[in-house]
N, C-alpha and C positions, 0 to 999 in steps of 0.2 A: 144828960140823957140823949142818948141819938135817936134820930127819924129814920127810920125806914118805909121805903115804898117797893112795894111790888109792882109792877106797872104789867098789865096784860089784859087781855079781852074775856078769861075767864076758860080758856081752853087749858089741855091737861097740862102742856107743860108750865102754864103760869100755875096753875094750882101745886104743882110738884114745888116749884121755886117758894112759892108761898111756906109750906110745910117745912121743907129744908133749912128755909130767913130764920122760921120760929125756933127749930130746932136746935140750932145753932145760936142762937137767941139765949137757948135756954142753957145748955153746955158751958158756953163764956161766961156765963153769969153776969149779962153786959142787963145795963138797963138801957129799956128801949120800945119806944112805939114803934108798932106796925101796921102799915097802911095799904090796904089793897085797893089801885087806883085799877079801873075797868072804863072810865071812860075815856072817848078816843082821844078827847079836844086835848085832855090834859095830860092823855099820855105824847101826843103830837108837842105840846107846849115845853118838852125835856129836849125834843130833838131824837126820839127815839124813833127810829123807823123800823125796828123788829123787836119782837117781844118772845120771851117776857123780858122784862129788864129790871135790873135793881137798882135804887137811888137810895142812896143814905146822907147823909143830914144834906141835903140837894144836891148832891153830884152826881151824877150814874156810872157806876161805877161795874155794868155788868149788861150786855145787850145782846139778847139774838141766842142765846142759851141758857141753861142751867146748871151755876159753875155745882163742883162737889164740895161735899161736907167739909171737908177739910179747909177749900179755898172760901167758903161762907164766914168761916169762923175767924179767917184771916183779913178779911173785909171785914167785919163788924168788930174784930178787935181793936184796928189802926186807928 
């Protein structure tokens, strides 16, 4: 099962990112937890210095936008 984290302060584009992880989520038919990280220490503790950002099973794999559908599903498949 992979981990996914959304990392962001709860603004619109981290909520978009959030919506789109699950959607994609759900499309793959991948099993998977998803985690909305909002606080700062532990979003700072990735090395992310823009948000939102996505980590899956602890890599981040995505920083500073919100990639598209397409590229989410490509990321959570690999």
């Amino acid at each position: 099962m992979k981990q996914i984290k959304v990392l962001g302060t709860g603004c619109a584009t981290c909520k978009q990112l959030e919506k789109l992880v699950r959607q994609a989520v759900e499309e793959t038919g991948t099993e998977a937890t998803i985690e909305k990280v909002e606080d700062i220490q532990d979003i700072i503790a990735y090395n992310v210095m823009s948000t939102p950002a996505l980590v899956i099973d602890e890599e981040v794999r995505s920083a500073g936008r919100v990639p598209s559908i397409e590229e989410l599903r490509q990321l959570i498949a690999s």
